[in-house]
C-alpha positions as a Python dict, from the first residue, in 0.01 Angstrom:
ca = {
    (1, 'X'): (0, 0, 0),
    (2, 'X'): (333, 57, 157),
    (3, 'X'): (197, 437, 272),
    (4, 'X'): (-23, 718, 245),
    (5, 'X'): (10, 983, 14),
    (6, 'X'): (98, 1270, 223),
    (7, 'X'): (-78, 1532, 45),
    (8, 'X'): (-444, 1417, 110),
    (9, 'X'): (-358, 1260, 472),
    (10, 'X'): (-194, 1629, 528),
    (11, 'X'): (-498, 1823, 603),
    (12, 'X'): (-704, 1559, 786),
    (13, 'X'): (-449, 1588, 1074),
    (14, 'X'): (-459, 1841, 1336),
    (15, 'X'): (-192, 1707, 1618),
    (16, 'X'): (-151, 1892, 1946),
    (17, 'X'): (-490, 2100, 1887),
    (18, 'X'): (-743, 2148, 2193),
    (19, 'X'): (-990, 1849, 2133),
    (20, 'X'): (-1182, 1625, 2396),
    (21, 'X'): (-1001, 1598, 2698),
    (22, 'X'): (-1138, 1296, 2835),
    (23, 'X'): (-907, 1042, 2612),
    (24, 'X'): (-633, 1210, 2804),
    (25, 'X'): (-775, 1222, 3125),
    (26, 'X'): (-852, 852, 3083),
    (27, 'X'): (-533, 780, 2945),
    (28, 'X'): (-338, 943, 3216),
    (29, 'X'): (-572, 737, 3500),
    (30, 'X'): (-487, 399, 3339),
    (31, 'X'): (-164, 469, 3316),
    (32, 'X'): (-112, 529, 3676),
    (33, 'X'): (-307, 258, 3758),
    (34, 'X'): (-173, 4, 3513),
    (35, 'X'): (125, 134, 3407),
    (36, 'X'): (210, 210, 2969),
    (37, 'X'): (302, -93, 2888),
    (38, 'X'): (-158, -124, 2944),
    (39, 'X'): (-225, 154, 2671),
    (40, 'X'): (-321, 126, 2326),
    (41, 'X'): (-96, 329, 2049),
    (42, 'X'): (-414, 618, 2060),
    (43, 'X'): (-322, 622, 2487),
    (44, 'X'): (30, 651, 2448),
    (45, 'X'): (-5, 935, 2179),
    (46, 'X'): (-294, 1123, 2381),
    (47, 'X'): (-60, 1116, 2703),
    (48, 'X'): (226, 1301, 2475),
    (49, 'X'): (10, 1543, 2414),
    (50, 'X'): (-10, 1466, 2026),
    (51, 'X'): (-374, 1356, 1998),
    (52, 'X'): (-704, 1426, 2151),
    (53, 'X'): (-969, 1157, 1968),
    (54, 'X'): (-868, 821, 1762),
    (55, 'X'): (-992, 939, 1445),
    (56, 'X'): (-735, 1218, 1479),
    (57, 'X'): (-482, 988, 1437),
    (58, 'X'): (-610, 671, 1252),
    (59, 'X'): (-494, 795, 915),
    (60, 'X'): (-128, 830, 1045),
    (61, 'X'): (-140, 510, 1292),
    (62, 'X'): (-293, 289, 958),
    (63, 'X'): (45, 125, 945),
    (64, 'X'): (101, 108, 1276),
    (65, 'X'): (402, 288, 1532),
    (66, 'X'): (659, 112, 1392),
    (67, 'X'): (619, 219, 1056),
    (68, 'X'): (592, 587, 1127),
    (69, 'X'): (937, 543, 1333),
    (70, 'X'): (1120, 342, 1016),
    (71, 'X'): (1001, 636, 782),
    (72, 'X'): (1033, 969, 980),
    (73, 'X'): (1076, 1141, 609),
    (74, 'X'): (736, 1044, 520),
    (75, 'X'): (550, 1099, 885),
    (76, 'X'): (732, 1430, 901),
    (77, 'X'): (522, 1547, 603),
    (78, 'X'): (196, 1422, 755),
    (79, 'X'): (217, 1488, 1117),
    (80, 'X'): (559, 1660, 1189),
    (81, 'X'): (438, 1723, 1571),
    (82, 'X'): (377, 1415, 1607),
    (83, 'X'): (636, 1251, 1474),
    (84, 'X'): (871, 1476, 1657),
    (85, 'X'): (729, 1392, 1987),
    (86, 'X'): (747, 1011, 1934),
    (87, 'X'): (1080, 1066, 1840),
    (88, 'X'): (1180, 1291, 2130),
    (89, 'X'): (1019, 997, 2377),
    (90, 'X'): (1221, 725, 2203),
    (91, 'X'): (1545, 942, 2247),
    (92, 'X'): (1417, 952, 2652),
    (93, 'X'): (1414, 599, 2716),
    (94, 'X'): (1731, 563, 2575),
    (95, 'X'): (1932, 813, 2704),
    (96, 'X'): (1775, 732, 3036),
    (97, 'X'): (1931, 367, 3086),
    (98, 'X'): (2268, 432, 2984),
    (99, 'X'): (2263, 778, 3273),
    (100, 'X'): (2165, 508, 3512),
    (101, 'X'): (2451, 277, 3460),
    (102, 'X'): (2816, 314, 3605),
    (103, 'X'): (2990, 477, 3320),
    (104, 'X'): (3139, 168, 3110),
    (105, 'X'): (3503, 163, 3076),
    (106, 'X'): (3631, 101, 2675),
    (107, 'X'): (3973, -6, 2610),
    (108, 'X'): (3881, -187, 2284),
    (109, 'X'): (3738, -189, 1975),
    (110, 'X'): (3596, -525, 2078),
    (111, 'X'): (3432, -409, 2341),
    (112, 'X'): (3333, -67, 2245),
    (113, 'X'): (3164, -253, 1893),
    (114, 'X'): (2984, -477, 2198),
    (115, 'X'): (2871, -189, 2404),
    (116, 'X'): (2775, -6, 2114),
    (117, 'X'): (2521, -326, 1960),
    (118, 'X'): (2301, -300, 2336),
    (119, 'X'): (2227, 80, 2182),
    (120, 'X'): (2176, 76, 1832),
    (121, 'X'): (1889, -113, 1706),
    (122, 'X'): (1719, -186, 1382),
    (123, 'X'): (1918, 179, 1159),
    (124, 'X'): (1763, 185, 823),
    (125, 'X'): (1972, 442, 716),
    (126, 'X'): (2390, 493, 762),
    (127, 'X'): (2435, 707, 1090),
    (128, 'X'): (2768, 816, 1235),
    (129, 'X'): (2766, 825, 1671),
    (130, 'X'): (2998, 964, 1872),
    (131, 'X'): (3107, 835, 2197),
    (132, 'X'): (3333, 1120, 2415),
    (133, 'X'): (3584, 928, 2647),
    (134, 'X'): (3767, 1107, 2954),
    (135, 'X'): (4154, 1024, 2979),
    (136, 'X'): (4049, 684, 3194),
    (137, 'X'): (3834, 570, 2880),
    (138, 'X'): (3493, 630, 3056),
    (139, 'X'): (3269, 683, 2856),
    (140, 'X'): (3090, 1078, 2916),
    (141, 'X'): (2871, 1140, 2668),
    (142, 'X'): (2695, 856, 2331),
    (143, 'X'): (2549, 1160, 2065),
    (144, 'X'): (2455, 1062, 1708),
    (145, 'X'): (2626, 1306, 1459),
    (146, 'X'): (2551, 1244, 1125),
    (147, 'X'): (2279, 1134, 986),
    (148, 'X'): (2275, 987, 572),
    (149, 'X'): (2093, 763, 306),
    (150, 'X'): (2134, 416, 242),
    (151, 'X'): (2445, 395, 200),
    (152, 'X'): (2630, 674, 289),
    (153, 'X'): (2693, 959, 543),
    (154, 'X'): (2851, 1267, 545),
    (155, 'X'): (2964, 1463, 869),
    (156, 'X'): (3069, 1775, 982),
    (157, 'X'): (3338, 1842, 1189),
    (158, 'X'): (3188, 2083, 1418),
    (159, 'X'): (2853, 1804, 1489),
    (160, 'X'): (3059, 1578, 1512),
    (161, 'X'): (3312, 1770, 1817),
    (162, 'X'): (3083, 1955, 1962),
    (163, 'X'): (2986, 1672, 2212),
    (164, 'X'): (3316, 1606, 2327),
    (165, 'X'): (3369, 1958, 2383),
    (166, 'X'): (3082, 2022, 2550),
    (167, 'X'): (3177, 1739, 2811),
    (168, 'X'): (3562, 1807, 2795),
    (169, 'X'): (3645, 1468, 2652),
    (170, 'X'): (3981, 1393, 2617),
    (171, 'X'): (3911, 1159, 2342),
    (172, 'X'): (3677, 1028, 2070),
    (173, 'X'): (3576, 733, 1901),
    (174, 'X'): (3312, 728, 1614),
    (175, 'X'): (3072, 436, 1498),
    (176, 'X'): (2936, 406, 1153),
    (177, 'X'): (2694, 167, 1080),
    (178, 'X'): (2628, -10, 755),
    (179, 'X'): (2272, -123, 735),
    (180, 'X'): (2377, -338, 371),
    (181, 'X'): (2570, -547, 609),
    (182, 'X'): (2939, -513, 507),
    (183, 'X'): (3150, -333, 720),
    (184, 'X'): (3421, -245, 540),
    (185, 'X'): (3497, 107, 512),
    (186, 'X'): (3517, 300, 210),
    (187, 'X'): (3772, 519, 105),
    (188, 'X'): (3537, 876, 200),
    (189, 'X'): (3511, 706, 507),
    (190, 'X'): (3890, 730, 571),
    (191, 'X'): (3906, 1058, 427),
    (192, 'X'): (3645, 1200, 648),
    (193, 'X'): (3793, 1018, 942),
    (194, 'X'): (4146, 1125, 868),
    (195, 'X'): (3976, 1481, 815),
    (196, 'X'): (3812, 1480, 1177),
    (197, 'X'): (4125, 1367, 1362),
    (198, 'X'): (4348, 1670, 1247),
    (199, 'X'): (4037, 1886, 1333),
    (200, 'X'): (4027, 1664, 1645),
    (201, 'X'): (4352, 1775, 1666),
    (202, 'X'): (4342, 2117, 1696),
    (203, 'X'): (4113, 2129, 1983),
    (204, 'X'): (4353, 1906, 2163),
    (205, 'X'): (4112, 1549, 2150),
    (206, 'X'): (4217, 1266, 2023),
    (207, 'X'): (4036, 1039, 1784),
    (208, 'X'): (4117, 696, 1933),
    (209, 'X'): (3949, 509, 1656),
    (210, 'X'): (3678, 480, 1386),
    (211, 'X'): (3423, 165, 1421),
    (212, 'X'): (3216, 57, 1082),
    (213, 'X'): (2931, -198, 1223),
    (214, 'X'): (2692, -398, 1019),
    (215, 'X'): (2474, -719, 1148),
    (216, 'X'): (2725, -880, 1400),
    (217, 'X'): (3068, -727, 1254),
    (218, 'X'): (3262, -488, 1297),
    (219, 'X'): (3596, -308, 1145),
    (220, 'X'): (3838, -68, 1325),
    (221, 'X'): (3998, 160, 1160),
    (222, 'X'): (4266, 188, 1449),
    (223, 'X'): (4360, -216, 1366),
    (224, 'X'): (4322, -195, 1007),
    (225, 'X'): (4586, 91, 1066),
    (226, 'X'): (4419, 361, 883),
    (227, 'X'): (4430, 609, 1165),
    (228, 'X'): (4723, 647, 1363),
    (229, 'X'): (4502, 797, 1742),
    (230, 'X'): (4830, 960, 1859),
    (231, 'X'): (4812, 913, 2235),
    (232, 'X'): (4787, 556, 2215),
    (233, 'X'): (4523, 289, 2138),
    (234, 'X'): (4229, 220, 2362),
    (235, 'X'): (4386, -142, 2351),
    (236, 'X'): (4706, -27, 2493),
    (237, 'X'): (4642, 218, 2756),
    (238, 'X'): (4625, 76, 3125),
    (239, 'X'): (4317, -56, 3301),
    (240, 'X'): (4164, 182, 3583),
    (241, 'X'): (4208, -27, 3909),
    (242, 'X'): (3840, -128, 4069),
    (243, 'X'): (3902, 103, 4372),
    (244, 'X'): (3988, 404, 4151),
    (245, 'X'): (3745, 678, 4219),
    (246, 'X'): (3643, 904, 3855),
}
């Protein structure tokens, strides 16, 4: 079977309850002695603080990890704490890399469709991203913003700001992944886009440009010319000199 049926898998799961402490005690000392990458799926999950025995678990783990990332509206239903906590980890280890690096500089759609490959992995489903840019083209802040289905994705203005306010971003640029693996944009795509850059507007950030990936392609709304980013493309604005300080 591809799953579980939720309903009867439900009850038999009782995540984040006081159990036997000793898997996590055990867990935590082999961790610090051998380090994660040495724990089984049951380890990892005890150490989050999501499980307490193996056979608390073994009904959502049947499929394995993997499958209860790739299908968080069916693990959800079964073990929502859980599922949220995996999540939450995954979201840790990601953000944690890119706050260690030197803030990249993107002044294409080349290289921002490049940069934006090394974060997004393996999408099922069609997500909109936002990356916030200060007025060098550094990039601030990487925040997912829409989430759809299969083959579309439908966001709202204020999710879809509200990081670049937050930071003070001086401009925007959005990626939209196609998971079918053409990445030509549709025409709500444009209308959205062309929607978010006059609300873009009004808070006085520009939307630079509007990437569509799928597999190892890309399309730029800004070189198709379908959106006209106002204060100049990332392609034409200068290079920051290496000894410029942010």
């Amino acid at each position: 079977m591809d799953w579980f049926d939720a309903t009867e898998v439900k009850s038999l799961v009782t995540l984040g309850e006081p159990g036997d402490a000793r898997l996590v005690e055990q867990a935590t000392a082999r961790l610090e002695r051998l380090g994660a990458a040495a724990l089984t799926d049951v380890e990892l999950l005890a150490v989050l603080g999501v499980a307490s025995s193996e056979q608390e678990v073994a009904p959502v783990l049947a499929h394995g990890l993997l499958h209860v990332l790739e299908t968080p509206e069916l693990s959800f239903q079964v073990a929502p704490l859980l599922t949220a906590r995996l999540h939450a980890a995954m979201e840790v280890a990601r953000r944690v890399p890119l706050q260690r690096q030197k803030r990249p500089r993107l002044f294409s759609p080349s290289a921002i469709a490049q940069w934006a490959r090394t974060q997004l992995h393996q999408l099922r489903l069609e997500e909109t991203w936002a990356l916030s840019l200060n007025a060098r083209n550094a990039l601030l802040r990487f925040d997912r913003v829409g989430v759809g289905g299969a083959d579309h994705c439908v966001v709202d203005a204020r999710e879809a700001l509200a990081p670049a306010v937050a930071c003070r971003a001086s401009g925007v640029v959005l990626l939209h992944t196609h998971p079918g693996g053409d990445p030509e944009p549709s025409v709500q795509d444009v209308a959205m886009t062309r929607k978010l850059r006059a609300a873009a507007q009004a808070l006085n950030i520009s939307l630079l440009d509007h990437l569509v990936l799928a597999d190892g392609s890309y399309v730029s709304m800004l070189e198709r010319g379908l959106l006209d980013a106002g204060r100049g493309t990332p392609l034409l604005r200068r290079p920051v000199l290496a000894d410029e300080v942010d």
